[in-house]
VOMARSE-130116 format. One line per 2 residues: number of its first residue (from 1); their letters; for each residue x, y, z of C-alpha. Coordinates in steps of 0.02 Angstrom, whole numbers, plus 50000, padded with zeros to 5 digits. Layout:
# residues N
NUM	A	X:Y:Z | ...
END
This chain:
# residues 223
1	XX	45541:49453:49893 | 45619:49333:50015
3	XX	45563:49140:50071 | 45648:49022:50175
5	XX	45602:48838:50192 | 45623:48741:50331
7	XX	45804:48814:50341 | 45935:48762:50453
9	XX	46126:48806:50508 | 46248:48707:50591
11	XX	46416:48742:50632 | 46556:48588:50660
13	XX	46565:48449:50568 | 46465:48332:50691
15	XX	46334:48454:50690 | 46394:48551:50857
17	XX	46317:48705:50855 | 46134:48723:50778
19	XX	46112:48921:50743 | 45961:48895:50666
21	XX	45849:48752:50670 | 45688:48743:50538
23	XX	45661:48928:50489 | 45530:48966:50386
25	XX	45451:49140:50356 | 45413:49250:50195
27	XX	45473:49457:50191 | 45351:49548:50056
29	XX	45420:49663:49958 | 45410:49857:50048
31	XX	45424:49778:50195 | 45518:49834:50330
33	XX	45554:49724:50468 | 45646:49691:50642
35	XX	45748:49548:50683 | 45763:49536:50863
37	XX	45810:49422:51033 | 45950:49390:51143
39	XX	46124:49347:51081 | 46155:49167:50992
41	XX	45974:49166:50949 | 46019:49154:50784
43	XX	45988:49339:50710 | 46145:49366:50608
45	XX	46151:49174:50553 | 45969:49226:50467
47	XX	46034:49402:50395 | 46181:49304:50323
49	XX	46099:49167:50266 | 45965:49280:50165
51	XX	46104:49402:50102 | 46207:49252:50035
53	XX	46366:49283:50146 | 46323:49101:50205
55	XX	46250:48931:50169 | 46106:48840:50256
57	XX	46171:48668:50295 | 45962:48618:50253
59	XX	45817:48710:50166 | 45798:48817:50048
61	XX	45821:49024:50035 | 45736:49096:49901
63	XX	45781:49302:49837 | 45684:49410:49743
65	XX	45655:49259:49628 | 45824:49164:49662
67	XX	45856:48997:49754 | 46032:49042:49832
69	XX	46064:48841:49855 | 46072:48822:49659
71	XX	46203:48977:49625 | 46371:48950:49603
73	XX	46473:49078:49705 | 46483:49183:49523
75	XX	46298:49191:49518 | 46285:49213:49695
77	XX	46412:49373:49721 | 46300:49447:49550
79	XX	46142:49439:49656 | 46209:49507:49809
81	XX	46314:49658:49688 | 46134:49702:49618
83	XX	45994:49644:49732 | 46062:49663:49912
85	XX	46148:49789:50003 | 46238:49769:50186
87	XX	46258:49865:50325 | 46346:49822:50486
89	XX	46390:49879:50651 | 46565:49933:50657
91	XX	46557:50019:50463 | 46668:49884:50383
93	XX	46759:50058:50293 | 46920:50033:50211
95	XX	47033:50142:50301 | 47148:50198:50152
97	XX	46995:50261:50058 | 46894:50411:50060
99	XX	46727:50413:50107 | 46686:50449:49895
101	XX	46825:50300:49858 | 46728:50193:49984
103	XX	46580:50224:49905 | 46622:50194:49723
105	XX	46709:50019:49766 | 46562:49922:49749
107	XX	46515:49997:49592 | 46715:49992:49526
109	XX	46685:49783:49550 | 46522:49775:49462
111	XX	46613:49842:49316 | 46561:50024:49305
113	XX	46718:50149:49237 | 46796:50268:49361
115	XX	46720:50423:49316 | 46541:50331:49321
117	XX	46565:50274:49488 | 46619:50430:49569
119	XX	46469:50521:49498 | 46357:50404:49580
121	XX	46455:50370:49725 | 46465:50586:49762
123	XX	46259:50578:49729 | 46249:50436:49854
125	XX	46343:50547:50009 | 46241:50707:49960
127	XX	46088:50585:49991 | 46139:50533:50163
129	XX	46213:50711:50204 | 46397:50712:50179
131	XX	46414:50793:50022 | 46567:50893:50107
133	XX	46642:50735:50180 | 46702:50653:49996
135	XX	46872:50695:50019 | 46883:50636:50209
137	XX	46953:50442:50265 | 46873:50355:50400
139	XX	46969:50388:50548 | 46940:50582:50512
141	XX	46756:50550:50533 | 46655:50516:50693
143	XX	46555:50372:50704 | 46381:50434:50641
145	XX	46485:50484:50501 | 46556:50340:50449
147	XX	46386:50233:50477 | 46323:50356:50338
149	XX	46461:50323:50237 | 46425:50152:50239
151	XX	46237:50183:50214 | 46293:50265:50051
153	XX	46389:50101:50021 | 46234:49991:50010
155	XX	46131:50093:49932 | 46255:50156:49788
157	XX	46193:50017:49684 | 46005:50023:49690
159	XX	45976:49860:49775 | 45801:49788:49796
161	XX	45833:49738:49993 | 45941:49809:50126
163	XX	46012:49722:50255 | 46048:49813:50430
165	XX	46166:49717:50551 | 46145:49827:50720
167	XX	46181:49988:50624 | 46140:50058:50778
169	XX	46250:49972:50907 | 46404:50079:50897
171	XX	46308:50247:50903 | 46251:50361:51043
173	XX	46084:50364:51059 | 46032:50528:50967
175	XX	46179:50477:50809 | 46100:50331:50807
177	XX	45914:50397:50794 | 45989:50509:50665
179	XX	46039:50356:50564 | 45898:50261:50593
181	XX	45776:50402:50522 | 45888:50383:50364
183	XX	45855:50210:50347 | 45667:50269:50359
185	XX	45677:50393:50241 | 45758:50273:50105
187	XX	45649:50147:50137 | 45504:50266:50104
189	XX	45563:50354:49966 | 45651:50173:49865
191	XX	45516:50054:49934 | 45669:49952:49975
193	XX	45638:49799:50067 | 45742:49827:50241
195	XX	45783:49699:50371 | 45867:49754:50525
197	XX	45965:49663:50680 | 45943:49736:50832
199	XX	45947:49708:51043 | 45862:49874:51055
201	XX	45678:49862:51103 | 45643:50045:51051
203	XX	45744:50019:50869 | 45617:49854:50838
205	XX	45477:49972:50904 | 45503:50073:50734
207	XX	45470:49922:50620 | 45298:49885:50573
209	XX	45338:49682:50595 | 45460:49600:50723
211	XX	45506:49443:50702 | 45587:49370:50885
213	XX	45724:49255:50876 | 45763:49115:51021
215	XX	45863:48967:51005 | 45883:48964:50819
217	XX	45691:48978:50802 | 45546:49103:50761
219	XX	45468:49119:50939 | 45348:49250:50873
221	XX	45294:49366:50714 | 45240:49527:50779
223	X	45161:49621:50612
END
């Protein structure tokens, strides 16, 4: 489902900053796996890299059958809309939308008619729990809430991979458990491939591979 060769990142023209240096590593399809190591070890350069949100300056990323370096950004913004779907730390909610208006947007860009996209968008909250939330905007939700909301989001449009940016990080401990066994449940029931950033030893303990970043490198590949 996902391959990178030999892939690097550097930031600044002169080559000032390497975030990742020489990455390669393959992600079966199914699996679910932990991304983890201290900060600047190059975690979220990876996750963006594979998700198309970023370019490798070297090497190649390959997608459930697509080499990212040879789409143009039109190609590339059709496989993210229908292969990939992102979720991040602080929710990334728009704040004038309800949680069922959030939901739909995605959809709404990929072309599907209003009515269509709230149908699927409502089905997608039920899922996740907040079928009595569809009404509601961001700030009148707490933060579990909205991380559910935004779990809804990425999976509104079927995508074959999800991609978890600390999901976790602006949770208390028992929200966040609550969202994690979400992302547990999908995974089982979809057979999505999942990838998930974390600093949380006991999060990566969940994942049946960790991969452990350090200085733009795979130190190790726990599976």
């Amino acid at each position: 489902m996902i391959r990178l060769e030999n892939v690097s990142r550097e930031y600044d023209a002169g080559g000032g900053v390497r975030a990742l240096a020489g990455v390669s590593l393959s992600i079966d399809a199914g699996e679910r796996v932990a991304l983890v190591g201290p900060s600047g070890s190059g975690k979220s350069t990876l996750l963006n890299l594979i998700g198309g949100l970023d370019r490798p300056t070297s090497g190649q990323v390959h997608v459930a059958g697509h080499n990212l370096a040879l789409l143009d950004d039109d190609a590339l913004s059709r496989v993210r809309g229908e292969t990939i779907g992102f979720v991040f730390q602080f929710f990334n909610l728009l704040a004038s939308l309800s949680a069922e208006e959030n939901v739909a947007l995605p959809l709404r860009l990929r072309g599907a008619s209003r009515g269509e996209a709230s149908i699927r968008a409502r089905e997608a909250l039920r899922a996740v729990g907040l079928g009595d939330r569809l009404t509601h905007l961001p700030d009148e939700m707490s933060g579990g809430q909205k991380q559910r909301v935004a779990l809804a989001r990425a999976l509104v449009g079927t995508p074959r991979i999800l991609l978890a940016d600390e999901p976790t990080g602006n949770l208390d401990s028992t929200t966040g458990s609550e969202v994690l066994q979400l992302l547990d449940d999908t995974a089982a029931r979809t057979g999505l491939t999942m990838i998930l950033v974390t600093h949380d030893d006991a999060v990566a303990a969940r994942f049946p591979r960790r991969i452990t970043m350090r200085d733009g490198r795979v130190e190790h590949d726990h599976r």
